[in-house]
C-alpha positions in Angstrom: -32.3 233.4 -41.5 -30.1 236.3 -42.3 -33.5 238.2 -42.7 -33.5 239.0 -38.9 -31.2 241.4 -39.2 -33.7 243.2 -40.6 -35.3 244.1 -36.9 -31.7 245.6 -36.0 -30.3 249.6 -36.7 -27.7 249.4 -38.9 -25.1 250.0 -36.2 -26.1 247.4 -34.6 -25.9 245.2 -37.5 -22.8 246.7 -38.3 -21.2 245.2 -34.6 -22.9 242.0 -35.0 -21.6 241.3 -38.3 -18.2 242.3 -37.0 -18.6 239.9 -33.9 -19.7 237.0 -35.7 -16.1 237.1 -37.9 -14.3 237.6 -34.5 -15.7 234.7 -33.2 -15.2 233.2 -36.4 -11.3 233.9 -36.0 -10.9 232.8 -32.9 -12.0 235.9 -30.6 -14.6 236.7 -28.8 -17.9 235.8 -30.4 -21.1 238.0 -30.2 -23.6 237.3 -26.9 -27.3 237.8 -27.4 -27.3 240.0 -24.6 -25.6 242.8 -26.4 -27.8 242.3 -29.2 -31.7 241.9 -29.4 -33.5 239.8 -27.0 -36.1 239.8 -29.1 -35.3 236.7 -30.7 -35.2 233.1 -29.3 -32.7 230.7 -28.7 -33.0 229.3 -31.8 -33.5 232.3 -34.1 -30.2 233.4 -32.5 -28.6 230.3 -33.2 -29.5 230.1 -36.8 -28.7 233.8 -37.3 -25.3 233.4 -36.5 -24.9 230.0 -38.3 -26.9 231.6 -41.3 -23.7 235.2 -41.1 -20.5 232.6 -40.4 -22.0 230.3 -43.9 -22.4 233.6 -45.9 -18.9 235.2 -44.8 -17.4 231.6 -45.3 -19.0 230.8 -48.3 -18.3 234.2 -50.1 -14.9 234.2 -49.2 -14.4 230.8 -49.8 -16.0 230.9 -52.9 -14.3 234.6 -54.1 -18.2 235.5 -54.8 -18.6 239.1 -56.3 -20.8 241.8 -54.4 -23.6 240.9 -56.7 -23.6 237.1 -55.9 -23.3 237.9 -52.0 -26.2 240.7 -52.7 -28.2 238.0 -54.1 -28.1 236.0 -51.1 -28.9 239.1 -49.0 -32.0 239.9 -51.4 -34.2 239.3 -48.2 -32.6 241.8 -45.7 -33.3 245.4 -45.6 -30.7 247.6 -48.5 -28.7 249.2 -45.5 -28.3 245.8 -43.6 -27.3 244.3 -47.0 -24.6 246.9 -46.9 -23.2 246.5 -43.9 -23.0 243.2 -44.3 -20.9 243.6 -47.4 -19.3 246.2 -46.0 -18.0 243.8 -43.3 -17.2 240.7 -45.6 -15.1 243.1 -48.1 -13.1 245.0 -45.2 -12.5 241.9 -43.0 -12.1 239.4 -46.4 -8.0 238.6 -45.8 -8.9 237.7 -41.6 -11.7 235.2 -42.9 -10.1 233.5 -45.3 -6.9 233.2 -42.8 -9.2 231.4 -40.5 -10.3 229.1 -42.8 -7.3 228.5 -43.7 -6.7 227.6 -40.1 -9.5 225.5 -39.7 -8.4 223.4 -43.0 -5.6 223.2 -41.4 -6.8 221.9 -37.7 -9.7 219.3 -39.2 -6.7 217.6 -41.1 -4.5 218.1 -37.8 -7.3 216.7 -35.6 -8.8 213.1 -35.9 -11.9 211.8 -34.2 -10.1 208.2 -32.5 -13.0 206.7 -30.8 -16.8 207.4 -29.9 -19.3 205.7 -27.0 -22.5 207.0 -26.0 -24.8 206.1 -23.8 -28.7 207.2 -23.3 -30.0 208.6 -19.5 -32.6 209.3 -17.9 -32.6 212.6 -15.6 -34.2 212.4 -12.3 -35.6 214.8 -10.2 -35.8 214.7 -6.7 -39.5 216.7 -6.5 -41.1 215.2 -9.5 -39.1 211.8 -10.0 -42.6 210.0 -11.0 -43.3 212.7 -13.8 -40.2 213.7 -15.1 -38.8 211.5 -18.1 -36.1 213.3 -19.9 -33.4 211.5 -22.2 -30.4 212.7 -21.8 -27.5 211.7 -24.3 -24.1 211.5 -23.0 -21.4 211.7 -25.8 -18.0 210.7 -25.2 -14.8 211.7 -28.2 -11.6 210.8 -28.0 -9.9 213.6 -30.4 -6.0 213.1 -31.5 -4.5 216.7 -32.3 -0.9 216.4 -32.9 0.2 213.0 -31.7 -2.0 213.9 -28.3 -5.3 212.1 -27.2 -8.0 214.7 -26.1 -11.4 213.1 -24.4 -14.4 215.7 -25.0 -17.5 214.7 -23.1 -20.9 216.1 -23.9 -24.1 215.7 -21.9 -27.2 216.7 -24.0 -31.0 216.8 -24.2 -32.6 216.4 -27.3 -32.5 219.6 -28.6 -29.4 220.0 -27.7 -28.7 216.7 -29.6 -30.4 218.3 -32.7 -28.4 221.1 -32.4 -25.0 219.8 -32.7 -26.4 217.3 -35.8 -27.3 220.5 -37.4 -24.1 222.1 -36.9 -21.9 219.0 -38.0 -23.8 218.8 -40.9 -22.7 222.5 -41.4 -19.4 221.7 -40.7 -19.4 218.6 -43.3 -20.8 221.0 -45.9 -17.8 223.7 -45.2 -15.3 220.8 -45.4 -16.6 219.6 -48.8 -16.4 223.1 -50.0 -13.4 223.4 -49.3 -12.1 220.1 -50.8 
């Protein structure tokens, strides 16, 4: 999905490129506001997951500028660039966070699950509105400390968060 970076001006692509790897390391991450609202939800969504899996990946994976260029062959030569231009100058902060997040998935373990399945209600169309909502309780240890995490979700919501823990398995078995 990196090939909607094709629609933004290289500055633009330039700060979003930049913003995704601050996220990435723990700052601020990019808002679609700032960007192009031209795009859905979901194009968003995969556009970022599509820049965080190429910046980890090539720096994960010490990929030369041909190999990352070769995963770029569908965006525009100056947004291919930039984006090389930010993975090369911002290489040592990436590969700090990951780093990091090896170091917090084998810090963190998942304890317990329970989930339950409900249906939302509405007070003015209670008789037509039938919409499953997924409620997700975690109970996450992180340094000898029980965290609960609780998660309502509808089902694209739900779809969502599969997708990105399948993302997040892949990451974790590249990095075994």
């Amino acid at each position: 999905m990196v090939v909607l970076l094709n629609s933004l001006s290289v500055t633009d692509c330039l700060n979003l490129c930049h913003r995704v790897v601050d996220g990435f390391c723990g700052r601020e991450p990019p808002r679609r506001a700032d960007f192009s609202a031209a795009w859905s939800l979901e194009e968003w969504l995969q556009l970022l997951d599509s820049l965080a899996a190429l910046f980890r990946a090539a720096v994960g994976n010490n990929s030369s500028d041909e190999e990352v260029s070769a995963g770029l062959a569908d965006v525009g030569s100056s947004q291919a660039a930039t984006v090389l231009k930010v993975l090369r100058a911002r290489q040592a902060e990436i590969r700090r966070a990951l780093l990091d997040r090896t170091a917090s998935i084998s810090c963190a373990t998942l304890q317990d699950f329970d989930w339950q399945l409900k249906l939302a209600l509405s007070s003015d169309k209670i008789s037509s509105l039938h919409t499953p909502l997924l409620s997700l309780s975690l109970n996450v240890r992180e340094n000898e400390a029980l965290r609960p995490v609780t998660m309502e979700m509808n089902k694209e919501e739900l779809n969502t968060l599969i997708s990105s823990l399948e993302t997040a398995n892949k990451v974790v078995l590249l990095l075994k």
